[in-house]
N, C-alpha and C positions, 0 to 999 in steps of 0.2 A: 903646374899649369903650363901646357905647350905653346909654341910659339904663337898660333892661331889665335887662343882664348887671351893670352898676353897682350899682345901686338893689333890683332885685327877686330874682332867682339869689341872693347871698348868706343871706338870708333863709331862702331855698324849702331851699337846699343844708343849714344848721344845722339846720333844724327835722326835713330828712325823715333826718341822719345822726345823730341822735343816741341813738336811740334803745338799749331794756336790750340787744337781738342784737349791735347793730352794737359798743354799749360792751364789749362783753364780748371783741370778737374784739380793738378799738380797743388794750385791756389788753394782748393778746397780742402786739401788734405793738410794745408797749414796752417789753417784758422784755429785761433784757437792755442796755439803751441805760444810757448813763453818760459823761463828758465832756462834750466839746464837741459838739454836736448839731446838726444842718442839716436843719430842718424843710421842704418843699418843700411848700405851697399850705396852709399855717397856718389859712385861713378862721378863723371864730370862737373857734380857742383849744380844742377840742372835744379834744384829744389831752393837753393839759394836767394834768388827774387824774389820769391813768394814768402819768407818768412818774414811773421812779425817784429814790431819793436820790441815785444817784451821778451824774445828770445836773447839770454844774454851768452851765450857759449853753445856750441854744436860739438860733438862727440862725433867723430866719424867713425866708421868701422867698412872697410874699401881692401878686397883681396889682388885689387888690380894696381900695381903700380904705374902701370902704362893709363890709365885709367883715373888714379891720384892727380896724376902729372896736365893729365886733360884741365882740370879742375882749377888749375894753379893762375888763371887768367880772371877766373870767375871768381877765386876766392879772393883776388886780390880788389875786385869793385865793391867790395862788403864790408863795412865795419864789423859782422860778428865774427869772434875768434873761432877758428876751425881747427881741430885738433885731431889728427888721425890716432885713433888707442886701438884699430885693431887691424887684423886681416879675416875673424872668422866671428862670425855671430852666434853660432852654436855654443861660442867659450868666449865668455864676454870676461875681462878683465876691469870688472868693478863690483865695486861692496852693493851688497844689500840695498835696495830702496834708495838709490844713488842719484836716481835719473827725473825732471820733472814730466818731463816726456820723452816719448820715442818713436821715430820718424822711418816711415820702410815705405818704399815704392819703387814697384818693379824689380822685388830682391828675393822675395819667396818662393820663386818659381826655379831661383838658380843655386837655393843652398840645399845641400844631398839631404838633412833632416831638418824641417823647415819645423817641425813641432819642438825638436830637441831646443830649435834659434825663438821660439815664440817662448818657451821657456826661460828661456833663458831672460828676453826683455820682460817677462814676470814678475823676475825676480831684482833685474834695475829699477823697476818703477814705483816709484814712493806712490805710497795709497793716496788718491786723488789724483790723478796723473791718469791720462789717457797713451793708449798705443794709435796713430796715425797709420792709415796703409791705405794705399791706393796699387793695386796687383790686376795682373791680367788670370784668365782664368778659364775653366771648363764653364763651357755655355749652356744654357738648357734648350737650345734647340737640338733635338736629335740630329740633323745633318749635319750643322758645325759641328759636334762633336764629334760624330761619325768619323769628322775628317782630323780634328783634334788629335784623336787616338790613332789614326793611322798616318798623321806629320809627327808627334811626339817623340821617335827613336833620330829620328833624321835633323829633328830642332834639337834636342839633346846635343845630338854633334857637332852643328853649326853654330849654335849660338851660346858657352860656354855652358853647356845643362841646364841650357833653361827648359823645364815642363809646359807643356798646352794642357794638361787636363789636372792642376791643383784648385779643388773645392776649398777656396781661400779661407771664407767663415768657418767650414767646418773646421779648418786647422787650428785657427785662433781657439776656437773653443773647447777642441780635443787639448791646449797647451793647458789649458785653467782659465786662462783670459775671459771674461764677460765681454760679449759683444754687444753694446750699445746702441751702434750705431751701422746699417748697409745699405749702397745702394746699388745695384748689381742692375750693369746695361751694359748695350754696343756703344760704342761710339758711334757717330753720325757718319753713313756710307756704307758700305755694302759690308753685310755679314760675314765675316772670315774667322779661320780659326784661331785668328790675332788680333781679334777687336772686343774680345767679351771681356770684361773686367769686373771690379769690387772696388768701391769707395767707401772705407766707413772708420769706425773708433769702435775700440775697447779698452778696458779697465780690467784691473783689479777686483776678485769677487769679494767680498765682505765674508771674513771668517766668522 
């Protein structure tokens, strides 16, 4: 990780997600969660106030130290214990059906195999256990996208590889994961190749 993705991305990333739209969907992707938790690209702790009482432990997994460190102000207003177990989500360093749920937003788009990392929380999640994600995405309007595909090499660079055009559902479903639950929109304000997103839950399929 070079000085830029270390040092300046984390920064760029808390300041441009935190905002009242994104807080508000942020909520929605935490209803619901309770137990054991397996947070995937934790950045600053941004997800924090929105979770429930019945969450008793977070599992982080956070490739950014400079990024961790943001976090350390936010985790300290929280009673739930916050535990960093990784740096990469594609190689998750727990057993089997470990996890009550698992917590991703705004991380799919910047890990290099996002289906190998959706796997992987597959295989943490105890049957009954929902996967949470709220992700940005390729839009269906032809012109955002138009523009999606031709900003993609350039956002790649600037903003630690993050993608503009991952079909997020289709990931989740290509990993195994049952998709339950979507709901794919702009956010409120002008259409850009940085406003289309996915809010939803999936599970575990029933062998």
């Amino acid at each position: 990780m070079g000085w830029w993705e270390e040092r300046v991305v984390p920064g760029l990333v808390d300041r441009a997600l935190k905002g009242r739209e994104i807080g508000e969907r942020r909520a929605e992707a935490c209803v619901g969660l309770g137990g054991r938790v397996l947070e995937l690209g934790f950045g600053g702790g941004l997800n924090l106030r929105h979770l429930p009482e019945a969450v008793v432990s977070i599992d982080a997994v956070e490739p950014s130290d400079r990024g961790w460190a943001m976090s350390q102000r936010r985790r300290a207003r929280y009673d739930v214990p916050v535990n960093r177990v990784g740096l990469d989500g594609q190689r998750l360093d727990a057993g089997d059906a470990s996890y009550d749920h698992v917590l991703c937003t705004f991380t799919l788009c910047t890990i290099p195999d996002p289906v190998l990392a959706l796997r992987e929380v597959r295989r943490v999640l105890r049957p009954g256990g929902t996967f949470a994600f709220l992700e940005h995405g390729l839009a269906p309007t032809t012109g955002v996208a138009r523009w999606q595909r031709r900003l993609d090499p350039v956002q790649r660079r600037v903003a630690g590889g993050c993608h503009l055009t991952r079909d997020v559902p289709a990931l989740v479903a290509e990993s195994g994961l049952r998709v339950d639950t979507v709901r794919a929109e702009y956010l409120p304000g002008p259409r850009t190749p940085w406003t289309f997103g996915y809010l939803g839950t999936a599970s575990v399929a029933a062998t």
